[in-house]
Each structure stands twice: as structure tokens, then as C-alpha cells.
C-alpha positions in Angstrom: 102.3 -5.8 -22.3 101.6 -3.0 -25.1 98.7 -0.9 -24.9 97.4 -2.3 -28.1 97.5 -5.5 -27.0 95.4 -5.2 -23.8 93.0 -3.3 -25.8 92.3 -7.2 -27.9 92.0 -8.8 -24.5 89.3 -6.5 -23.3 87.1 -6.9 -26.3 85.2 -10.0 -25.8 84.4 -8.6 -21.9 83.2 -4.9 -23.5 80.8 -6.0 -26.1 79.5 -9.5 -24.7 76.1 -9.0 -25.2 75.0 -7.4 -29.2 72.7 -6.1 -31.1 69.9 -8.5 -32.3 69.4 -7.1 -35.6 66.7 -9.4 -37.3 63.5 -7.7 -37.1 60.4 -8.5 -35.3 56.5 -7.2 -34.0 55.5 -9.2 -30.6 52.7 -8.7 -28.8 52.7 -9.3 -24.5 49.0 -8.9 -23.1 48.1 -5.1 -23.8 51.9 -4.2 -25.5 53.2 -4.2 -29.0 56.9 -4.0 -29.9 58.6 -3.8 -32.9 62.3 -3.4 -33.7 63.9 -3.4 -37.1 67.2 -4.3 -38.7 69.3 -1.6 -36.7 67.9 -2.3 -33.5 65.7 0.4 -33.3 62.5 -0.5 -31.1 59.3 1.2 -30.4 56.3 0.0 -27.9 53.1 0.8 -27.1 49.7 -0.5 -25.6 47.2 -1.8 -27.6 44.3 -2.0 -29.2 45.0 2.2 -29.4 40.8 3.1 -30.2 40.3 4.6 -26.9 41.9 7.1 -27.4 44.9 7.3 -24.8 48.3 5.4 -25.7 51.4 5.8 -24.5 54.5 5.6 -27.1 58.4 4.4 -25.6 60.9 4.6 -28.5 64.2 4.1 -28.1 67.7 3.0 -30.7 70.1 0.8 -30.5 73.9 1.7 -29.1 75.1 4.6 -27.0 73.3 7.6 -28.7 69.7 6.0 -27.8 67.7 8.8 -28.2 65.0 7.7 -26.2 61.3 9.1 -26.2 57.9 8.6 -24.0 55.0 9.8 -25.0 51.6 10.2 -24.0 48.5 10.9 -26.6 45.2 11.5 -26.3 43.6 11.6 -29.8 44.6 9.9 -32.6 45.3 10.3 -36.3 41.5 9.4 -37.0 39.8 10.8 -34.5 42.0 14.2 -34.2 41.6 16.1 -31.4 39.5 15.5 -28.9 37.7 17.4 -26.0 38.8 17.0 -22.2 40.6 18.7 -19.9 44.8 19.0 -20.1 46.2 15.7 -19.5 49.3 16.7 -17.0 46.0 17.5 -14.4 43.6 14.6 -15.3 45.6 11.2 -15.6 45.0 8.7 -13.0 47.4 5.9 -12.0 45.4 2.8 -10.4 42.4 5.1 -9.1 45.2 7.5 -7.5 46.1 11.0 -9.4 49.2 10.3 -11.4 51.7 13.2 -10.6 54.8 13.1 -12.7 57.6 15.3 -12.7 56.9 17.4 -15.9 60.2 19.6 -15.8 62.2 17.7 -18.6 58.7 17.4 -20.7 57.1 19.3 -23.7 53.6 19.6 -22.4 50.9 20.2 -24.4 47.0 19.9 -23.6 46.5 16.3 -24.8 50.3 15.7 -25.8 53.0 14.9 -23.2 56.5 13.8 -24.3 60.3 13.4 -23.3 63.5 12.7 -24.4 65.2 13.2 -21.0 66.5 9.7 -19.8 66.2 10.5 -16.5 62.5 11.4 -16.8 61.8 8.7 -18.6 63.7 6.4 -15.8 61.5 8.5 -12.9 58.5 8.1 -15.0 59.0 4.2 -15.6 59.9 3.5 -11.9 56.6 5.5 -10.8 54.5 2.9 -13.2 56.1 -0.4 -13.7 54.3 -2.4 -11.1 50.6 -0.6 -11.7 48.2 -2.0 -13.1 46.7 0.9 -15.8 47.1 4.7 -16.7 43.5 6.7 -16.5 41.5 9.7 -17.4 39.7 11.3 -14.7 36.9 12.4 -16.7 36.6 9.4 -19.3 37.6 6.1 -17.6 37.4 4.0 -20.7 40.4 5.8 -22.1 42.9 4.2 -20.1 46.3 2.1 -20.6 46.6 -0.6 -19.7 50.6 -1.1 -18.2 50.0 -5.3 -18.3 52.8 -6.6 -20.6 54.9 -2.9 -20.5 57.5 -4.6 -18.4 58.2 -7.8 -20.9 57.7 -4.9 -23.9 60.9 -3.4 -22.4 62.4 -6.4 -21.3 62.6 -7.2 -24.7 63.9 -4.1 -26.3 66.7 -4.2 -24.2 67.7 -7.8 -24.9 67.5 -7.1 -28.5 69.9 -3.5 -28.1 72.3 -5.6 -25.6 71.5 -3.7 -22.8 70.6 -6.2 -19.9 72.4 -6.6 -17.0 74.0 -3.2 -18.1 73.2 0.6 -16.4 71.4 1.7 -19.5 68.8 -1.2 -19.4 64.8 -0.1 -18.3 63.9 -3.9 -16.7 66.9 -6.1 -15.6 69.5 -3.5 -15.2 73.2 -4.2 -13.6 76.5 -3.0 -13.1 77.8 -2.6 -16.7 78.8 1.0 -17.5 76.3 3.1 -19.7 78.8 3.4 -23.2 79.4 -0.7 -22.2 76.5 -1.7 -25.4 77.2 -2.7 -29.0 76.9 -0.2 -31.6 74.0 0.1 -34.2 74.3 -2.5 -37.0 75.0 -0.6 -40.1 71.9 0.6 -42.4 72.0 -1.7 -45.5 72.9 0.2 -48.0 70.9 0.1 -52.1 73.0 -0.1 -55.4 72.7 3.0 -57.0 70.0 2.4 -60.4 72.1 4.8 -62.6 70.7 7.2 -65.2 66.9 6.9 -65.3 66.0 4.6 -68.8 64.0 6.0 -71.8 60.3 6.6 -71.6 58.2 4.1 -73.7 57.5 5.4 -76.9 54.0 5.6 -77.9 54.0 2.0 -79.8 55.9 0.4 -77.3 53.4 0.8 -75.2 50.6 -0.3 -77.2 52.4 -2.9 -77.8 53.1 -4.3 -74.4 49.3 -3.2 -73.4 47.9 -5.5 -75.8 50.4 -8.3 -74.5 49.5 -7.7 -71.1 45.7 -8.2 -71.7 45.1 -11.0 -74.3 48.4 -12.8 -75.2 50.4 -13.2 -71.5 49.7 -16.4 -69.8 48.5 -15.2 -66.4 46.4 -18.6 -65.4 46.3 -17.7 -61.7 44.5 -14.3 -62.8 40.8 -14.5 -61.3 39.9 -11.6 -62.9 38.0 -11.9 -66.3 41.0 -10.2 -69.0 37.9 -7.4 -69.6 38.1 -6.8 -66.1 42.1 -6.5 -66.0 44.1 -3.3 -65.4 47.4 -3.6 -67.0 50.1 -1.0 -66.5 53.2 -0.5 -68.1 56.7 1.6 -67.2 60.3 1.4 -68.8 62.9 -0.4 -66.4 65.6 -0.7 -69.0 66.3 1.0 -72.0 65.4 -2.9 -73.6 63.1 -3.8 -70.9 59.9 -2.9 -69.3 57.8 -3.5 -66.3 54.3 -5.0 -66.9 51.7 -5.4 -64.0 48.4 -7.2 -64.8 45.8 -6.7 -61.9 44.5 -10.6 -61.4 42.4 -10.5 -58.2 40.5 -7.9 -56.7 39.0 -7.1 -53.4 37.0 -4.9 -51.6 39.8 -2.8 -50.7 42.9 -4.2 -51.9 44.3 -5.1 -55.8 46.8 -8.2 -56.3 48.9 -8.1 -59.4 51.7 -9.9 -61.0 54.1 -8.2 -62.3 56.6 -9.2 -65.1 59.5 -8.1 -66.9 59.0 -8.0 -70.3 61.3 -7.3 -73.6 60.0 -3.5 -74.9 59.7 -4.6 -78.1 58.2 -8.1 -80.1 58.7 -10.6 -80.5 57.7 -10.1 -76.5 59.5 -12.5 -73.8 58.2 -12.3 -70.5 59.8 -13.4 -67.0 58.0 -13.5 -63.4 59.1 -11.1 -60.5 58.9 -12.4 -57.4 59.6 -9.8 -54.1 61.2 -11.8 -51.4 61.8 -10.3 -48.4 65.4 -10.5 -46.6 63.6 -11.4 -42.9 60.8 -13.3 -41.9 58.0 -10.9 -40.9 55.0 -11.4 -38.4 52.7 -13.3 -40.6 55.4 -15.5 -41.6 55.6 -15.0 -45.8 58.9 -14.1 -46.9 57.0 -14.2 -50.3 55.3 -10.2 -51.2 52.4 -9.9 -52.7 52.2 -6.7 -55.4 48.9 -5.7 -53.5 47.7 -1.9 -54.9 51.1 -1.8 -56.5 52.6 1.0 -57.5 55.8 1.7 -59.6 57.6 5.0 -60.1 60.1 4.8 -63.1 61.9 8.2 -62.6 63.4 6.7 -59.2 63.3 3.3 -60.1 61.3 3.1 -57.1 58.6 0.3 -56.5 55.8 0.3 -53.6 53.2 -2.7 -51.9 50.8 -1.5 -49.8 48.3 -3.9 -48.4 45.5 -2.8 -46.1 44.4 -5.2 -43.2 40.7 -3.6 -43.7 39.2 -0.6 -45.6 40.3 1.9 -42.6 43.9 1.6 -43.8 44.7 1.4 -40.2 46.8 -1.7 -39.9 48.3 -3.5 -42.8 51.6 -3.7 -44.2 53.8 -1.3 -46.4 56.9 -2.1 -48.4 59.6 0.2 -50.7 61.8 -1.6 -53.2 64.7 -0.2 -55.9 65.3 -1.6 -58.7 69.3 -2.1 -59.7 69.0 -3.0 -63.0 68.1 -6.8 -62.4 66.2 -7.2 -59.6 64.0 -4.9 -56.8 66.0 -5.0 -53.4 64.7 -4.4 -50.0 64.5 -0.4 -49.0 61.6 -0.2 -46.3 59.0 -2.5 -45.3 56.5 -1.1 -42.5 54.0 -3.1 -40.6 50.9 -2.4 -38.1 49.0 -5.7 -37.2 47.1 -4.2 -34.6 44.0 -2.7 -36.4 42.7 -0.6 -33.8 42.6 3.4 -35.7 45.5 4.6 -34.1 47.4 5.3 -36.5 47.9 5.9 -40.8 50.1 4.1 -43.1 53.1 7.1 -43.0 53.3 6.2 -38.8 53.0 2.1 -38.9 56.3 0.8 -37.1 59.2 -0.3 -39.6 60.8 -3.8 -39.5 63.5 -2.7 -42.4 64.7 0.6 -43.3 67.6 1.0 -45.3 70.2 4.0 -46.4 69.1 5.9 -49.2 71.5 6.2 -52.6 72.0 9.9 -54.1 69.6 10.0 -57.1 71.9 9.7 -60.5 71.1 12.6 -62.4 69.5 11.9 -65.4 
């Protein structure tokens, strides 16, 4: 038999588990997880406004690049006193001891990418119950749920029953997972269009607040911001804020001929996955649109803290906004900021036409 074709009969037995690529955010007990469309999953306990949380991130296929981290402080609370963690931490009432050779150490920051340490360090804690501060016992971790957390990022990555799993590992060899899906990639937008001229956009300003039909609008048209930026060289992008809260703005958005006699047409942001809360359907919530890139951005905060939420990127290709990032914290718990909230779609970027 030729080489080649004994190479076709081992495939289905080399790659029998894959790559679950369609993203998610789970919580189990005291864990979040969330993976995105490459298989690309990151954990960590929750709620996070104690002040000690523990971060295990880790990709999809043989070049994992895995990382465990341990924080004390967080991105609204900054740092905060207390002795060096590497001497204080507690593991079920007993001094936590960890072998800190393959770690950068820091005085409230402890982290690795060594697999082995991160194997050592998972086998010491798997079965205990929470992670401690000797001199603040309400900053603690709590380890109930780590063990499904992991269970799951390595069924999603193919990597149970296989050497390179964390929870249910087996006999199958280390390279023996399925490669990374491939990063979706975004249609390049071309040359950036012309700016509105300066009656263009009076124009479309005037159209935007008294004459466009916006009956689901709350807002009184007084009360309306309208905003206006070229998409095309023919068309434009009009956004008419119609409902307003105490921290977040919802408009619609339309695209809209630059010049009259003005015809106007909905744009809807779908999303390519079903996220956590289960709407497909964005919202433009404090929208914001940047023409030069072609480059449109939702960000809607869970409360005024801007701790937890969702964010989302989007390109326009000349007819419609695809898909480039969407990011998404539903624990609100002031851990972390907008720029750190986990991603559920990340895609490859285009090279910028030049104008």
C-alpha cells in the first residue's frame, strides 16, 4: 500500500474529536467560561469584587499557549494593600505552596505559561474546596465549578480523552487535536468615500429630525440626536437616537440617499451566533460610527459602572456591516473594563485601502 494512501486511512482515527467553534459564555457554580469562534477559551471565578480571581486561558490546537493567573486587585479598585501573594495564599485553611520556578511573580500578580506548572498547579487544587488570603479571608476563590469550567474547554478544543486535556485526560498523543478553525476573514471596504458636503448634511439633518418616519422613537424629535457620516459616495449613514436611558442610548440607524429627493432603508445588525442572552438581533446602543475605516461600534453597558455589558465591531463592505468583534461580560461584579470583557467573535483584520 503507498504511503499516501495509508496517510487517508489514518485520518478519521487522528482528528476524531474537533474543534467546537460556535461561541459561548457558561457559568458552573463560582466559574465563568467563554470561548469564541476559534476555540479560544478563558475561565475564571466569579463574582470577581473581592478582589482575588484567578484567570486560566488557553487556544485551540497544538500551539495552546496556555496561561494561569492569579490577581489581587482589579481594574477598578487598582492596587491594593497586603502582603505578597506567593507568601499569603491559603488553600482550604492550609498555606498554599506552589512551585513558583516557571512563574513571573509579582507582589499581587502571579502568572504562567509553563504547561507543566500549570498541570502541577491544577493537580495541587482540583479537589479543594477555595483559594485564600491569609490576612483578608473574604478575598478568596472559590474552586466549586473550576473542574466542569475545564471540562468544558477541553471538549470544545477536542482535547478529551487526549494527553493535552486538564480534566478527563487519556492516552491520545499531545499534537493528536484539531487545528484552530480559521479567523473569518472581512471584505476589504475599498477607498474611503467623500465627506458630506456642507448641504448634504443639512440636508440629511433636517430629514433625520422632522421628516423620517421613526414611530418606534420614544424620544420627543426635540429631544433627538441625529448624526450623519458618508458610507458611499451616493449614500449616507443616518442614526436618530429614539430611547434613552440612564446610561445607555438606542438608535436606529438608516441608510439614506445623500441627496433629495431622500430614500431611506433600515439597517438591522444580526449577529452570525447566538449569544448568551439569546438575541441574534443588535441593538445600536451608544452607537458610534467611524467613516475613515468604515468601522461601526455597539456598546451596551449592563449598569452605569461599565463593568459588564456587551461590545460589538462591525465593517461596512459597501452593502451591508459584517461581523468583526463582539465581546461580552455578563458577570457584573467590577472586575474588569470594556477593553478586557471576554470575546465570543473575533475576526482577521483587512489591510486599510489607502485612500
Amino acid at each position: 500500500m503507498s504511503t499516501w494512501t495509508k496517510s487517508l486511512l489514518l485520518l478519521p482515527f487522528l482528528f476524531v474529536a474537533c474543534v467546537k467553534a460556535d461561541p459561548l459564555q457558561k457559568s458552573f457554580s463560582d466559574w465563568q467560561v467563554t470561548c469564541n469562534n476559534v476555540g479560544f477559551c478563558v475561565a475564571r471565578n466569579i463574582p470577581g469584587d473581592k478582589g482575588l480571581v484567578m484567570t486560566i486561558a488557553r487556544h485551540a490546537g497544538v500551539n495552546d499557549r496556555p496561561l494561569l493567573r492569579i490577581d489581587y486587585g482589579s481594574a477598578y479598585s487598582g492596587e491594593v494593600p497586603g502582603a505578597p501573594l506567593q507568601d499569603n495564599l491559603l488553600l482550604d485553611q492550609r498555606r498554599l505552596r506552589p512551585d513558583l520556578k516557571h512563574w513571573t511573580v509579582e507582589p499581587h500578580h502571579l502568572a504562567t505559561s509553563h504547561a507543566i506548572a500549570i498541570d502541577e498547579f491544577l493537580a495541587q487544587i482540583l479537589d479543594a474546596d477555595a483559594i485564600q488570603l491569609t490576612y483578608n479571608a473574604q478575598a478568596a476563590i472559590s474552586l466549586h465549578g473550576l473542574k466542569a469550567a475545564l471540562l468544558l474547554m477541553d471538549d470544545v478544543q477536542g482535547r478529551v480523552n487526549g494527553m493535552s486535556a486538564w480534566i478527563k485526560r487519556g492516552s491520545r498523543a499531545l499534537w493528536d487535536v484539531p487545528p484552530q478553525p480559521p479567523l473569518p476573514s472581512l471584505p476589504d471596504r475599498g477607498a474611503p468615500p467623500a465627506a458630506l458636503t456642507r448641504e448634504e448634511t443639512s440636508g440629511l439633518l433636517d430629514y433625520g429630525t422632522w421628516r423620517l418616519s421613526a414611530d418606534s422613537c420614544s424620544l420627543d424629535p426635540m429631544r433627538r440626536e441625529v448624526n450623519v457620516a458618508p458610507l458611499t459616495d451616493s449614500k449616507a449613514l443616518l442614526m436618530v437616537s429614539c430611547e434613552m436611558g440612564a446610561y445607555n442610548v438606542i438608535d436606529l440607524a438608516f441608510e439614506v440617499t445623500r441627496a433629495a429627493p431622500y430614500v431611506a432603508r433600515g439597517i438591522s445588525l444580526t449577529l452570525p451566533f447566538t449569544p448568551p442572552r439569546g438575541e441574534r438581533q443588535v441593538e445600536l446602543i451608544n452607537a458610534d460610527y467611524d467613516a475613515s475605516t468604515g468601522q461601526l461600534y455597539t456598546f451596551a453597558k449592563g449598569r452605569g459602572l461599565g463593568d459588564c455589558g456587551s461590545a460589538t465591531r462591525w465593517r461596512f463592505n459597501g452593502t451591508d456591516f459584517t461581523l468583526a468583534e463582539y465581546a461580552e461580560e455578563s458577570t457584573c461584579d467590577a472586575w474588569h473594563s470594556s477593553d478586557d470583557w471576554p470575546t465570543l467573535w473575533v475576526s482577521q483584520p483587512s489591510p486599510t485601502s489607502a485612500p
